[in-house]
Structures are given as structure tokens and as C-alpha cells.
C-alpha atoms as an extended CHARMM CRD file, in Angstrom:
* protein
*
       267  EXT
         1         1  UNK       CA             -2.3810000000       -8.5680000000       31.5490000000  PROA      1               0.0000000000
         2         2  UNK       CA             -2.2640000000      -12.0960000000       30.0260000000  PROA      2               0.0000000000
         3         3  UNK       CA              1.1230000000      -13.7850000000       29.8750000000  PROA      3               0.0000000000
         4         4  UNK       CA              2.2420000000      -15.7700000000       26.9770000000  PROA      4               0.0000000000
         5         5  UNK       CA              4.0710000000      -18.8210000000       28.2700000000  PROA      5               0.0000000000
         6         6  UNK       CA              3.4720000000      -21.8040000000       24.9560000000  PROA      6               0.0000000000
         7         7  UNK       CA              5.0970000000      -21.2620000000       21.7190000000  PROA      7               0.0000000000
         8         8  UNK       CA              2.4620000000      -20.5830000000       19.0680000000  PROA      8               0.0000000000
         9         9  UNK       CA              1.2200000000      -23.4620000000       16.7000000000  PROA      9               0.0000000000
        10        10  UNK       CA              0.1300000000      -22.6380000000       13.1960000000  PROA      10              0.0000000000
        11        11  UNK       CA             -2.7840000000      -25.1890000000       13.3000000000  PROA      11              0.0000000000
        12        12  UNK       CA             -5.5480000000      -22.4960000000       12.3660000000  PROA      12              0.0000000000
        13        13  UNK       CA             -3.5010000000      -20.8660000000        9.2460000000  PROA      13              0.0000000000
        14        14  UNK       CA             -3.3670000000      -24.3440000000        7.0460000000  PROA      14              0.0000000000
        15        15  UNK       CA             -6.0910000000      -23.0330000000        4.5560000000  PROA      15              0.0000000000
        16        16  UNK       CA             -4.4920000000      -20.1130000000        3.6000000000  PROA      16              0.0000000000
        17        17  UNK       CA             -0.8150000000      -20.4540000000        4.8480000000  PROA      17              0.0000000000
        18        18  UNK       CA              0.4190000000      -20.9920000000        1.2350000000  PROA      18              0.0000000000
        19        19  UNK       CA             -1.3640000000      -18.5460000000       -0.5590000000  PROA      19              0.0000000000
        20        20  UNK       CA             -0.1600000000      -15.9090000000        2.0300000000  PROA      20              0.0000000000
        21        21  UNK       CA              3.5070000000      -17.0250000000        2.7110000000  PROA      21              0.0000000000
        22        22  UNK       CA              4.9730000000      -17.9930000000       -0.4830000000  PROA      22              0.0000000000
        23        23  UNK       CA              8.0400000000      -16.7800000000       -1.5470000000  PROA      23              0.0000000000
        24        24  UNK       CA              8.4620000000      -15.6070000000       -5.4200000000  PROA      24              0.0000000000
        25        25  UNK       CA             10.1860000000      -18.3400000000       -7.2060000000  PROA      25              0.0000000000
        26        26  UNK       CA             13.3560000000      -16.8300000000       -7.9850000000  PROA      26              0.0000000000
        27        27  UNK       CA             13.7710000000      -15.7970000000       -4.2780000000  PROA      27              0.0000000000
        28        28  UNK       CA             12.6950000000      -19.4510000000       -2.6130000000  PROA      28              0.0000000000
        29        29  UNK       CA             15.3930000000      -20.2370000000       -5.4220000000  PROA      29              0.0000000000
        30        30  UNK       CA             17.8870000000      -17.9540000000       -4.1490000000  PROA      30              0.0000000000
        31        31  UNK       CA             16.9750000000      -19.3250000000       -0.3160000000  PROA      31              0.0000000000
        32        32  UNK       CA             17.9070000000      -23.5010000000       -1.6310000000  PROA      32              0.0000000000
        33        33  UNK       CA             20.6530000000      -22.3850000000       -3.0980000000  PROA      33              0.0000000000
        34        34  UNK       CA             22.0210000000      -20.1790000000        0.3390000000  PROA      34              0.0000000000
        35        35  UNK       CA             21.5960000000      -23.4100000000        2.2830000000  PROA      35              0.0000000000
        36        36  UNK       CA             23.1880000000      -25.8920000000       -0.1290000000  PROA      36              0.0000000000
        37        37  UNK       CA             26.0710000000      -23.6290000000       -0.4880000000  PROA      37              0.0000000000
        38        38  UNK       CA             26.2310000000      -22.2860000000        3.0300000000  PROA      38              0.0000000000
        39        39  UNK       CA             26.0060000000      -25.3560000000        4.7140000000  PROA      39              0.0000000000
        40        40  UNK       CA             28.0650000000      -27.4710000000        2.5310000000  PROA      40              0.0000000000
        41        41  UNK       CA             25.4470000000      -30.1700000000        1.9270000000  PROA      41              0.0000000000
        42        42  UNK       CA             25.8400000000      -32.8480000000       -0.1760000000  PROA      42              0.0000000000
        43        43  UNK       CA             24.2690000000      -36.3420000000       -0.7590000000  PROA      43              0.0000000000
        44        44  UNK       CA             25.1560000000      -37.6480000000        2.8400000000  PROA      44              0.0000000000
        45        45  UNK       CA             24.3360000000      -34.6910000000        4.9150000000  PROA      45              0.0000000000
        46        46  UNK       CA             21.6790000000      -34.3010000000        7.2360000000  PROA      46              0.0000000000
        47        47  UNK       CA             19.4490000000      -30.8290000000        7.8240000000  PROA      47              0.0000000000
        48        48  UNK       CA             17.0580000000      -30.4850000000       10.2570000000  PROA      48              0.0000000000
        49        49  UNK       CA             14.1680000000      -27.5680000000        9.3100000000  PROA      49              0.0000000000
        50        50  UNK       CA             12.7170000000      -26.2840000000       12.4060000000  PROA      50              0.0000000000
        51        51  UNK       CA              9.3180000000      -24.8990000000       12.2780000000  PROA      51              0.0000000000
        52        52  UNK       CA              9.0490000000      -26.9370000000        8.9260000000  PROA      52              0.0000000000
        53        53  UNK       CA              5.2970000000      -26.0530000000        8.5830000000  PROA      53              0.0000000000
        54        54  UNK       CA              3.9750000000      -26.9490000000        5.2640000000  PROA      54              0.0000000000
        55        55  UNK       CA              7.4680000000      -27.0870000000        3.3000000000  PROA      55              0.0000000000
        56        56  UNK       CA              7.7470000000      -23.9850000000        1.3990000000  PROA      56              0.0000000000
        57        57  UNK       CA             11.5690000000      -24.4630000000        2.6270000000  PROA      57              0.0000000000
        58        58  UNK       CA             11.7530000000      -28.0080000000        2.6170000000  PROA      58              0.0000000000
        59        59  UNK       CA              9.9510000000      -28.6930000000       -0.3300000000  PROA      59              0.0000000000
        60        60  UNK       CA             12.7150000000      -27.4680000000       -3.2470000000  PROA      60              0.0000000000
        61        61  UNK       CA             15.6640000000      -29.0190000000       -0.6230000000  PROA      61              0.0000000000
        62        62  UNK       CA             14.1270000000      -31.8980000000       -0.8020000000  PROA      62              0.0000000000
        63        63  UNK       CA             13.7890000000      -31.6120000000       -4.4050000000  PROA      63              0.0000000000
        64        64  UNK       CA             17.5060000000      -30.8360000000       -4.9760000000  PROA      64              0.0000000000
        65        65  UNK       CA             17.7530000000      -34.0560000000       -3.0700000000  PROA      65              0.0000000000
        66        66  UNK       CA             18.8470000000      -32.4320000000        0.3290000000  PROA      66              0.0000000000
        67        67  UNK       CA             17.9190000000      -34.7590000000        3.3130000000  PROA      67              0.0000000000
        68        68  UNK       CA             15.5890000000      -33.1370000000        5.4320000000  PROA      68              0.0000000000
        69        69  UNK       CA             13.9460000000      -34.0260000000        9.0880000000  PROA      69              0.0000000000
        70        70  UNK       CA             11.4760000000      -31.1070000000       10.2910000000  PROA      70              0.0000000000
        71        71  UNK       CA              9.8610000000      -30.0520000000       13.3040000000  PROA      71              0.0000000000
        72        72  UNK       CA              6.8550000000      -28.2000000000       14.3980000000  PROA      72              0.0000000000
        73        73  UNK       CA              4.0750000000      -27.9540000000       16.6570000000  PROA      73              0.0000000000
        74        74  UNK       CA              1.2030000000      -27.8670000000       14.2950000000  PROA      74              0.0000000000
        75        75  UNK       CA              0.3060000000      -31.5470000000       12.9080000000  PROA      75              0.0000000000
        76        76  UNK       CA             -2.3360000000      -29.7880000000       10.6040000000  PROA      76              0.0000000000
        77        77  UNK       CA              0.7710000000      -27.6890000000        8.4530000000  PROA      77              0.0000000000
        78        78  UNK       CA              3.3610000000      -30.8480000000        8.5150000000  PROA      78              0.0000000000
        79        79  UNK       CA             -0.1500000000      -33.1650000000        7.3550000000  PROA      79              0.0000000000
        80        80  UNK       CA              0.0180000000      -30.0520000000        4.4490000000  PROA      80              0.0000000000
        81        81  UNK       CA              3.1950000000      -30.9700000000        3.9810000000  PROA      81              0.0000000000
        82        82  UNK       CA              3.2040000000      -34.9110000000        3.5140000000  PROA      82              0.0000000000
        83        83  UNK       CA              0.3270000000      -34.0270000000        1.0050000000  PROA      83              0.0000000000
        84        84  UNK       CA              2.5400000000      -31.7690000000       -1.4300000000  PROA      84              0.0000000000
        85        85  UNK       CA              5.1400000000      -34.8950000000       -0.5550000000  PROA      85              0.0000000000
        86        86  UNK       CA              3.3230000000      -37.5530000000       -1.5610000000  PROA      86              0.0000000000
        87        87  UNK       CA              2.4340000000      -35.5060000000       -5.2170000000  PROA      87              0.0000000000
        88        88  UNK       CA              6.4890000000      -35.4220000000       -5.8200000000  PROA      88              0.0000000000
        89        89  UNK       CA              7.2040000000      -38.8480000000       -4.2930000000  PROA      89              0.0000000000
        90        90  UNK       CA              9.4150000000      -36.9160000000       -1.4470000000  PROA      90              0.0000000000
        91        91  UNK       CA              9.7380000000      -37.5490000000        1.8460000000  PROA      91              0.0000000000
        92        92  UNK       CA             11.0260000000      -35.7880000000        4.8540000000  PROA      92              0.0000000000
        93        93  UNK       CA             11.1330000000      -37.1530000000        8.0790000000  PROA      93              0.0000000000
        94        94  UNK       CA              8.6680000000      -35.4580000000       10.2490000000  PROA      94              0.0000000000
        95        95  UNK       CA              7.6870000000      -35.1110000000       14.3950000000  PROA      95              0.0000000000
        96        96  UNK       CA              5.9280000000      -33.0160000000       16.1060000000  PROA      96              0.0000000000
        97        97  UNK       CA              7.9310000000      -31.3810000000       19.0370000000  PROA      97              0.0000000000
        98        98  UNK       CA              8.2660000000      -27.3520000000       20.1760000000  PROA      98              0.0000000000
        99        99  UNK       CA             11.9770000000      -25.8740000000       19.5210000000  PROA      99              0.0000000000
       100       100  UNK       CA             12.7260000000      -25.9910000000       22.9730000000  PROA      100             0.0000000000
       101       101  UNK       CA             13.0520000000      -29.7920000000       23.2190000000  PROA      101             0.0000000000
       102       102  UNK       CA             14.1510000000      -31.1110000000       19.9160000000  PROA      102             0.0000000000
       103       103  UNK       CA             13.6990000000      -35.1530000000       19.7970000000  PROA      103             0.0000000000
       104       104  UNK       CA             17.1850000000      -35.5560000000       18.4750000000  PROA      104             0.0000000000
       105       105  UNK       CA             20.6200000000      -36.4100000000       20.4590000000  PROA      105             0.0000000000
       106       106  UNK       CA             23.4260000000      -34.0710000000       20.1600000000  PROA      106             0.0000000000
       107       107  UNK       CA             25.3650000000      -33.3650000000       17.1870000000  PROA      107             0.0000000000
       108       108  UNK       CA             22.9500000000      -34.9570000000       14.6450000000  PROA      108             0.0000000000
       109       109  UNK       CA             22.7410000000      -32.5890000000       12.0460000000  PROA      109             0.0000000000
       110       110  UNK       CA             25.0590000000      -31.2280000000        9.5770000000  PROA      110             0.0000000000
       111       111  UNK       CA             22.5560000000      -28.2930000000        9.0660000000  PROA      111             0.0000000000
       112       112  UNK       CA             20.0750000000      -26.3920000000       11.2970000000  PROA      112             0.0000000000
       113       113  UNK       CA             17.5960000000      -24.1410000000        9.6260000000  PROA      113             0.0000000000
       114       114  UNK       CA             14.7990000000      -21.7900000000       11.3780000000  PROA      114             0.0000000000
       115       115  UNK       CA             12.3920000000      -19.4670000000        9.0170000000  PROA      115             0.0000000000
       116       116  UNK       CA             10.6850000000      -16.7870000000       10.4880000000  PROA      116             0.0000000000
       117       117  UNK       CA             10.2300000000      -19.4080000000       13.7080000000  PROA      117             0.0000000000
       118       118  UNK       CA             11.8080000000      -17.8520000000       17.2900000000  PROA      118             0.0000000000
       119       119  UNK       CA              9.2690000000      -15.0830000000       17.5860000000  PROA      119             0.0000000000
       120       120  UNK       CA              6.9610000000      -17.6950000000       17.9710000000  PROA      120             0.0000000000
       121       121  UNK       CA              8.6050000000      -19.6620000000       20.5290000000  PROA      121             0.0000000000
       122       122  UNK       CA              7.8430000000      -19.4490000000       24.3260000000  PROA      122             0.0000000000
       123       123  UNK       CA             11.5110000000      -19.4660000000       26.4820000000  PROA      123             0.0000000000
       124       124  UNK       CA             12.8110000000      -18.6790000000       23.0850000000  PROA      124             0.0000000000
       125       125  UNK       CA             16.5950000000      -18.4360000000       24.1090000000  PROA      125             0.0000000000
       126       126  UNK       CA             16.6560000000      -22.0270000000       25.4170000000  PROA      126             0.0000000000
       127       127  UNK       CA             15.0510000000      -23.0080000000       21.9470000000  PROA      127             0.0000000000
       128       128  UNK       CA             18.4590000000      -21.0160000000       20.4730000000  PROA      128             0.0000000000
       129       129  UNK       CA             20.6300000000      -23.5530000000       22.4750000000  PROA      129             0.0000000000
       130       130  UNK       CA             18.8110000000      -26.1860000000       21.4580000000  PROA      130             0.0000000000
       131       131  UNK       CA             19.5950000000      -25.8060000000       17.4610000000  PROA      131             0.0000000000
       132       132  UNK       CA             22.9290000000      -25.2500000000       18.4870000000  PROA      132             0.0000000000
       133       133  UNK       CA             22.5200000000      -28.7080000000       20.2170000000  PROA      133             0.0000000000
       134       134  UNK       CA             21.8650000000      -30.6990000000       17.8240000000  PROA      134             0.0000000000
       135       135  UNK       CA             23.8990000000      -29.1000000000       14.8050000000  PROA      135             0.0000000000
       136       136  UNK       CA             27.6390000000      -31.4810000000       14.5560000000  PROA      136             0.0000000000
       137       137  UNK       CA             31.3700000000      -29.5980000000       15.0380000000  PROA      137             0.0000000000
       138       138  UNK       CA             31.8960000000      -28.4660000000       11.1000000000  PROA      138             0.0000000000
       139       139  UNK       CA             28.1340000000      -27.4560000000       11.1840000000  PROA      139             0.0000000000
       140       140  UNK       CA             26.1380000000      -24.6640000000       10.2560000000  PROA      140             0.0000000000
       141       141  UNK       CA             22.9830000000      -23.1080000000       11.8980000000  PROA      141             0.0000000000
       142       142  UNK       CA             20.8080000000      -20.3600000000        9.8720000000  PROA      142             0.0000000000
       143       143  UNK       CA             18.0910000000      -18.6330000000       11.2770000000  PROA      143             0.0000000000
       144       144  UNK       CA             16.1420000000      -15.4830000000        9.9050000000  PROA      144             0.0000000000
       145       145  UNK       CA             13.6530000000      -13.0140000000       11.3050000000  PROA      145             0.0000000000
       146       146  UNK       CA             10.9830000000      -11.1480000000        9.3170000000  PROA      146             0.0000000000
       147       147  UNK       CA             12.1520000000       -7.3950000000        9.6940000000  PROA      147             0.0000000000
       148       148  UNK       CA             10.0470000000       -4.7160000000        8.3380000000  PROA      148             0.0000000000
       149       149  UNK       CA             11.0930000000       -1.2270000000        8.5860000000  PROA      149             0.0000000000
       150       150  UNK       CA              9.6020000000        0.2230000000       11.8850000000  PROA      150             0.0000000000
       151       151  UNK       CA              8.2760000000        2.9020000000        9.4220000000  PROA      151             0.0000000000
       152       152  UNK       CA              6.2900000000        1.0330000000        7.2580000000  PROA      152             0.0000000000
       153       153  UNK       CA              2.2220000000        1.3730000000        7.1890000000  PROA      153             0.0000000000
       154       154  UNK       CA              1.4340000000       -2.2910000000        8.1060000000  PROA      154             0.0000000000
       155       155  UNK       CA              4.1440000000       -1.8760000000       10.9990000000  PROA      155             0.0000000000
       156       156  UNK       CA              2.4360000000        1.5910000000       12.0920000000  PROA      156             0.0000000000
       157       157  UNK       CA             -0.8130000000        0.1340000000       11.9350000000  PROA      157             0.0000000000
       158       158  UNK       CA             -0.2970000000       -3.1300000000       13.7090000000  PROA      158             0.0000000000
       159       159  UNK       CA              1.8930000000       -0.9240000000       16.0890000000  PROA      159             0.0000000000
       160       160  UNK       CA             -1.4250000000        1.1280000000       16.7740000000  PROA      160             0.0000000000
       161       161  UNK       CA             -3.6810000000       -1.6600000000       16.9480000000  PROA      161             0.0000000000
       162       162  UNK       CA             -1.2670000000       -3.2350000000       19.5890000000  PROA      162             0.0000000000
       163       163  UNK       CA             -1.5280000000       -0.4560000000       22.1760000000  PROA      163             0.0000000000
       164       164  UNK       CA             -5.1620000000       -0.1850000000       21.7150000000  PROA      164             0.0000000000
       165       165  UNK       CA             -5.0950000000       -3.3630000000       23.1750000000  PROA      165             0.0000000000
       166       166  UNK       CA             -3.0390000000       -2.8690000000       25.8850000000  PROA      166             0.0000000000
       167       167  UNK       CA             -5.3260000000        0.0160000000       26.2660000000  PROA      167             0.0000000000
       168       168  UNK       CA             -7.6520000000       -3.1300000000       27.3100000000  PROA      168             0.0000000000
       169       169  UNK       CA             -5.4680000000       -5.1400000000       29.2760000000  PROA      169             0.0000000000
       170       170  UNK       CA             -4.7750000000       -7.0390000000       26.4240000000  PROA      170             0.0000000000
       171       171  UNK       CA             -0.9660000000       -8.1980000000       26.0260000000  PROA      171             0.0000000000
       172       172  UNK       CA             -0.6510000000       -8.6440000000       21.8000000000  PROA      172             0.0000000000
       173       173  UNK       CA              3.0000000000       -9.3720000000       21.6290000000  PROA      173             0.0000000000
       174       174  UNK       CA              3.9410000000      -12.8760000000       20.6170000000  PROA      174             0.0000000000
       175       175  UNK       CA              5.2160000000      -15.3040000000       23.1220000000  PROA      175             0.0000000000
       176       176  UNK       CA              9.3030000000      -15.5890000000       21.3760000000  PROA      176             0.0000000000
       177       177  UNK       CA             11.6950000000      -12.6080000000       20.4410000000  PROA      177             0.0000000000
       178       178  UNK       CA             10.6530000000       -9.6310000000       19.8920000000  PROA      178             0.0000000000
       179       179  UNK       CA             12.4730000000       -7.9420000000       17.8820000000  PROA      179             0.0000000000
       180       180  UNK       CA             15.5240000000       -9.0080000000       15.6330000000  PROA      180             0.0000000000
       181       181  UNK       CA             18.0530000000       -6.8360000000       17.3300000000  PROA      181             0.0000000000
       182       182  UNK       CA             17.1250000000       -9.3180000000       20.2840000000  PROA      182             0.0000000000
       183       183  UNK       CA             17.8130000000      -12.4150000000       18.7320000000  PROA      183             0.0000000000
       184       184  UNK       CA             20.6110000000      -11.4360000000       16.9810000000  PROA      184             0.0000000000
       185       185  UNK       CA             21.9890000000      -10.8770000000       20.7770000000  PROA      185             0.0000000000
       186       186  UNK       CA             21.4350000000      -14.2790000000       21.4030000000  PROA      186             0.0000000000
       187       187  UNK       CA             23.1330000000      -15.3200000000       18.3620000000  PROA      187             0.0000000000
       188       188  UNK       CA             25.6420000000      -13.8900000000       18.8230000000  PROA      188             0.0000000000
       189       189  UNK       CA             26.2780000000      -15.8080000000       21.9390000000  PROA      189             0.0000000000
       190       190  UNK       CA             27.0980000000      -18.7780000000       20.3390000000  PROA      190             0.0000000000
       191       191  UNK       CA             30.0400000000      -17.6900000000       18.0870000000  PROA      191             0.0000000000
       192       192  UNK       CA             30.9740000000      -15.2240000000       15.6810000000  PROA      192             0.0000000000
       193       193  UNK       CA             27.9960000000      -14.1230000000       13.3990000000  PROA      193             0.0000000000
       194       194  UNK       CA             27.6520000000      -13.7880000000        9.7740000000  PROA      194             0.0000000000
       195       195  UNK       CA             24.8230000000      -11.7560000000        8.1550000000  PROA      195             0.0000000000
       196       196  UNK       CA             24.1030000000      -13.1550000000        4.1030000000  PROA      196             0.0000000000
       197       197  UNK       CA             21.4180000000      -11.6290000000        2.3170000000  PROA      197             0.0000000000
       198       198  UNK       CA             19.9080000000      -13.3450000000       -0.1450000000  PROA      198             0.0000000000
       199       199  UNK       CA             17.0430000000      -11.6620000000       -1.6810000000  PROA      199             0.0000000000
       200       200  UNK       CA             15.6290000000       -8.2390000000       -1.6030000000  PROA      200             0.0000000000
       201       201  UNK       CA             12.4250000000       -7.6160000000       -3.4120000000  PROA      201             0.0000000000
       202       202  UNK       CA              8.9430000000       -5.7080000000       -3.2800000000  PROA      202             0.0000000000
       203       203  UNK       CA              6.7380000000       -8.1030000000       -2.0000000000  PROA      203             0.0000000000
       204       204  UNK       CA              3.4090000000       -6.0730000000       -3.4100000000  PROA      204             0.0000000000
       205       205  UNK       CA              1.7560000000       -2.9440000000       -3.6280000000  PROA      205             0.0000000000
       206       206  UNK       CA             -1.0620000000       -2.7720000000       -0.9570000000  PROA      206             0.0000000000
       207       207  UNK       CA             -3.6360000000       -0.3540000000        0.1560000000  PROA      207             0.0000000000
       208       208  UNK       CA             -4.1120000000        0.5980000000        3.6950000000  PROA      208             0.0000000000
       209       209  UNK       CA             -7.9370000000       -0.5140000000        3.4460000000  PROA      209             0.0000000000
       210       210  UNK       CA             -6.4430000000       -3.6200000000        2.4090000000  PROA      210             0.0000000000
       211       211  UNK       CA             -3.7090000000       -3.8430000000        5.2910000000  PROA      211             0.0000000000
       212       212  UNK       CA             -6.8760000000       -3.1250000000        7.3930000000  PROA      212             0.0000000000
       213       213  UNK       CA             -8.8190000000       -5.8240000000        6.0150000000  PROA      213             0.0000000000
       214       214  UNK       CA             -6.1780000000       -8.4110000000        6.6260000000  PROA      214             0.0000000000
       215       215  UNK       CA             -5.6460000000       -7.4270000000        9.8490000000  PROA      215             0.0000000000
       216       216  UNK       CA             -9.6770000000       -8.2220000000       10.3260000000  PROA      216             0.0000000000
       217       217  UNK       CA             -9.4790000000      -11.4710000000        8.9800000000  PROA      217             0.0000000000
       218       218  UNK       CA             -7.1160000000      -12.8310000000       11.3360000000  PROA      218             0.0000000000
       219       219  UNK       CA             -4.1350000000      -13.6690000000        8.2770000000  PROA      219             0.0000000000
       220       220  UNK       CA             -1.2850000000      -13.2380000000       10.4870000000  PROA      220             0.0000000000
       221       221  UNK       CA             -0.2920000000      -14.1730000000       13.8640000000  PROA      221             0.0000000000
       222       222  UNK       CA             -0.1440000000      -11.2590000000       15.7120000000  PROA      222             0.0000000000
       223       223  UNK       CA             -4.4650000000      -11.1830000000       15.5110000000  PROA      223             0.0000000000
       224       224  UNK       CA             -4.1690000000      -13.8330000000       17.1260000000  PROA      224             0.0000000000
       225       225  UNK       CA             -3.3350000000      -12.5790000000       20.8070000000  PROA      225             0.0000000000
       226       226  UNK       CA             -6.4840000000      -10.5510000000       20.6390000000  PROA      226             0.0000000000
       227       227  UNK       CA             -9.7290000000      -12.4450000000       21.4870000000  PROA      227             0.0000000000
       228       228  UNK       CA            -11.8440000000      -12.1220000000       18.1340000000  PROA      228             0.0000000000
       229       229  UNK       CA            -14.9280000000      -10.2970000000       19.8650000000  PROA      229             0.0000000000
       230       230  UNK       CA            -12.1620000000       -7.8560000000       20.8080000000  PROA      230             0.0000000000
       231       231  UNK       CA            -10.1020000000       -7.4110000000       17.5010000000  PROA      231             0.0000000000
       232       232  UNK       CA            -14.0760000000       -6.8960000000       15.8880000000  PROA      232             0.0000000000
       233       233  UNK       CA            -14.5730000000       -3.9300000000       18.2630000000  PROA      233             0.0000000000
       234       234  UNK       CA            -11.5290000000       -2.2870000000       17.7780000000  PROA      234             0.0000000000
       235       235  UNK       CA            -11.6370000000       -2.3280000000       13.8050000000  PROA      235             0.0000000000
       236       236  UNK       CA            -13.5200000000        1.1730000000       13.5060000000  PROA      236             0.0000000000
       237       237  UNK       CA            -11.3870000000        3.2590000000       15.5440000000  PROA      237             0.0000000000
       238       238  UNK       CA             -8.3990000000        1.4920000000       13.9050000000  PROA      238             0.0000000000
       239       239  UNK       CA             -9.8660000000        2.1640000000       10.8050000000  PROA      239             0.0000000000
       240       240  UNK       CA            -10.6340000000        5.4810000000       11.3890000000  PROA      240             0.0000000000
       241       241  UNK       CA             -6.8550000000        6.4880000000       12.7160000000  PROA      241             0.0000000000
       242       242  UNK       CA             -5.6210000000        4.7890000000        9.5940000000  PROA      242             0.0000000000
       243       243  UNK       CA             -7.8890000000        6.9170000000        7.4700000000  PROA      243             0.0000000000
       244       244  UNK       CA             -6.5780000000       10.1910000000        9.6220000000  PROA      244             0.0000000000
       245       245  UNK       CA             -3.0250000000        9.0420000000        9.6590000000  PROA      245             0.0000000000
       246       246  UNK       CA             -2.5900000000        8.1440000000        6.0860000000  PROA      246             0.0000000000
       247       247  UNK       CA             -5.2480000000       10.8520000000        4.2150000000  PROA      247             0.0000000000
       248       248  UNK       CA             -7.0900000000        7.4710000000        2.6190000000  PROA      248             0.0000000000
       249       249  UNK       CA             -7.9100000000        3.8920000000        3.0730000000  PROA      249             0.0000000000
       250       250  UNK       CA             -6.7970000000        3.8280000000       -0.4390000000  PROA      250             0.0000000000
       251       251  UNK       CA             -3.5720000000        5.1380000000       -0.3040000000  PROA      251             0.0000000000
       252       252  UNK       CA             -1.0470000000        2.7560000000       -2.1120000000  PROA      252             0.0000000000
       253       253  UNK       CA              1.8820000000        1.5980000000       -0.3930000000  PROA      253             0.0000000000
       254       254  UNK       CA              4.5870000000       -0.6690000000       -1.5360000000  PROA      254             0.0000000000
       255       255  UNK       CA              6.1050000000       -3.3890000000        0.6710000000  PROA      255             0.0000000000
       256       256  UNK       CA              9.3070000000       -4.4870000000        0.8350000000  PROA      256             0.0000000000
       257       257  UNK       CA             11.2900000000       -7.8390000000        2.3420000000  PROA      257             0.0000000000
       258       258  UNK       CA             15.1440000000       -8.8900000000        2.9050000000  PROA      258             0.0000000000
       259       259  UNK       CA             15.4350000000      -12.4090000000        3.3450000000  PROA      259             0.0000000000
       260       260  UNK       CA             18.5320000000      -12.8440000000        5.3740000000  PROA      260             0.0000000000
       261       261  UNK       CA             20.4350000000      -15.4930000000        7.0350000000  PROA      261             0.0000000000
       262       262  UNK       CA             22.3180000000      -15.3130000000       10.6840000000  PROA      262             0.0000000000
       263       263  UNK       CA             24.8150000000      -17.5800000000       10.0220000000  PROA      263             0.0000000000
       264       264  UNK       CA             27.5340000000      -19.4740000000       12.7960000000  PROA      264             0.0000000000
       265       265  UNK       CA             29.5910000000      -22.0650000000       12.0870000000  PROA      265             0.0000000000
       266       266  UNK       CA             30.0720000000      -24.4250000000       14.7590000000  PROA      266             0.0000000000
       267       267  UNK       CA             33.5340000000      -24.9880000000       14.7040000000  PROA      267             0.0000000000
């Protein structure tokens, strides 16, 4: 069974990464808000974004002003990025580097933020310490991970279509944490942790054929383990348990997100 052992670049979702990802306004409104007031920042502070991928964090810090240096792995979503940029007259400064070695001395930043990033980053614990490395004493570091209740029908289905891979030798899990209960072990490691919630909200209302369809076209990054000869070979049967699991491809379902921050102060 293949072994995972690079964190996972974005390079191949820049076309449709936006359209996909974005938060509703209110709740990317809520998110700029969380940091500013979270982390203190003013005028003279400095935030570091890591997996800054096309901006849809940095983008309205950088509006309120917030300075902002980002990381990722993917030159393709940070070229996305200095696009929108340029259209605003903002800047951010920008390099390419993986979370686990972060081109920045110790105690640089006043503010360390991570999106949605660790479950995509290979010897993910060390890249845990390394936020914590570069965040100064009177710092802040805020990280989230994308929970979805363990009940939900995308999480069933991408649950199913996971061990009908292993069923194939075929090792779908993602090369960082896998699960949030995980990280949030690892968090807690480096001081005492805070949970903030900042938005809840139902993202859509979805079909299953839909979910299914998704799933085909390779939208998300857990496709992405499987080899795409594979995934198309698997789709009927997947389909088909869907279809026997949930009574109809077109059964409705609604989908709904937390966006919440771990939070430790590094005193």
C-alpha cells in the first residue's frame, strides 16, 4: 500500500479553487474580524498565513490593512493570488516553502494563521512546531480543521469510496492529520487551548447524485490519492451503494460547516 510521505500542493485546483472554496461574505467577514481581534493586530503587526493559497484569507486582511507574508507549496494558487493583488493594489509578501520548514527566523510574527492546511502536510506535527516557531512571546497562533459530522452523506460516501480503495491496495488518506481530534492533541501540546467559533452556517443543499458527481470530477483533494483510471472504475459500484444506501441519487441533503479557531497564546 502506497505511503504518503510530501505534503500535498494545490497546483491542479487553481481553475476552480475559488468557485469551490469561498466562504459567504458575512462569514469570511466574521473570520477578518476573529483574527484582528484575536490576535491583537494593529498597523505594526506582522501575520504570517500559512497555506495562503489564492487569498480568500489574506485577501480582506490585507484589505483591512493587516500585514500579511504567506506560504505555500503551490506557485500556481499564490500566482492566483498576486493577480486578485495587483486588481486592489495589495500586496503580501509571498514564498514558496512546505509548513515544515518555514523561511523565517524565530519569533517573527505577531500572528500565525493555518486554514484548513495540516491535513495536507506530510510529518505534520513538526509543521505544528514550526508555527509555533516563528510566532513572538505575546503572540497568537490559529489554526482550523474542516470537521464534518462523521454522519453526513458526503462523509459516508467518501468514507465508502475510501475502503473500496483499500479494497485495491490503494491508501486514500491524505498525507497530514487525520482527523481533528488528532491535531487538537498536538495543540494542545503547546499550551493551554482555546476553541472560538466564529460562524456556523448551511453551506448548501446538495443531492447525492451531485456529491457523486463531484467526487468524479476530482473537486477535492481526497480524489486525488486515487489514480484517475482507478477512481473512473470505481464510480458505478459507488454509485450504485449510494443509490441503495440513500433510496435516490436525488435525495436532498443539506450541508453544514463551523468555522472554528484553535487558539494559544504564546505567552
Amino acid at each position: 500500500m502506497r505511503v504518503m510521505s510530501q505534503s500535498l500542493a494545490f497546483d491542479q485546483a487553481v481553475s476552480y479553487y475559488d468557485k469551490t472554496r469561498a466562504l459567504p461574505h458575512w462569514v469570511s467577514h466574521a473570520v477578518t474580524e476573529s483574527i484582528i481581534d484575536l490576535g491583537h493586530i494593529a498597523r505594526e503587526s506582522r501575520s504570517l498565513e500559512i497555506g495562503i493559497g489564492t487569498g480568500r484569507i489574506a485577501v480582506p486582511l490585507l484589505q483591512r490593512g493587516v500585514s500579511v507574508t504567506g506560504v505555500d507549496l503551490s506557485l500556481a494558487m499564490m500566482a492566483e493570488l498576486q493577480s486578485k493583488n495587483a486588481n486592489h493594489n495589495l500586496r503580501a509578501a509571498l514564498a514558496q516553502a512546505d509548513a515544515n520548514a518555514l523561511p523565517f527566523p524565530d519569533a517573527t510574527f505577531d500572528c500565525a494563521v493555518a486554514v484548513h492546511v495540516f491535513h495536507l502536510v506530510a510529518n505534520w506535527q513538526h509543521a505544528v512546531q514550526e508555527a509555533w516557531r516563528v510566532v513572538k512571546r505575546g503572540g497568537i497562533l490559529l489554526i482550523t480543521y474542516h470537521r464534518r459530522d462523521p454522519q453526513s452523506a458526503n462523509v459516508r460516501i467518501r468514507r465508502r469510496l475510501s475502503e473500496k480503495a483499500k479494497e485495491r491496495s490503494i491508501d486514500a488518506r491524505r498525507p497530514g492529520a487525520q482527523s481533528y481530534d488528532e491535531l487538537r492533541a498536538e495543540f494542545d501540546k503547546l499550551g493551554k487551548t482555546r476553541l472560538v467559533e466564529i460562524a456556523r452556517w448551511v453551506e448548501r443543499t446538495i443531492s447525492i447524485a451531485q456529491i457523486l458527481d463531484e467526487i468524479n470530477a476530482r473537486l477535492t483533494s481526497d480524489t486525488w490519492m486515487i489514480p484517475e483510471d482507478v477512481l473512473n472504475q470505481m464510480m458505478p459500484s459507488l454509485r450504485e451503494w449510494a443509490n441503495a444506501n440513500f433510496g435516490s441519487l436525488e435525495y436532498l441533503v443539506k450541508e453544514e460547516e463551523t468555522f472554528t479557531w484553535m487558539v494559544v497564546n504564546k505567552d
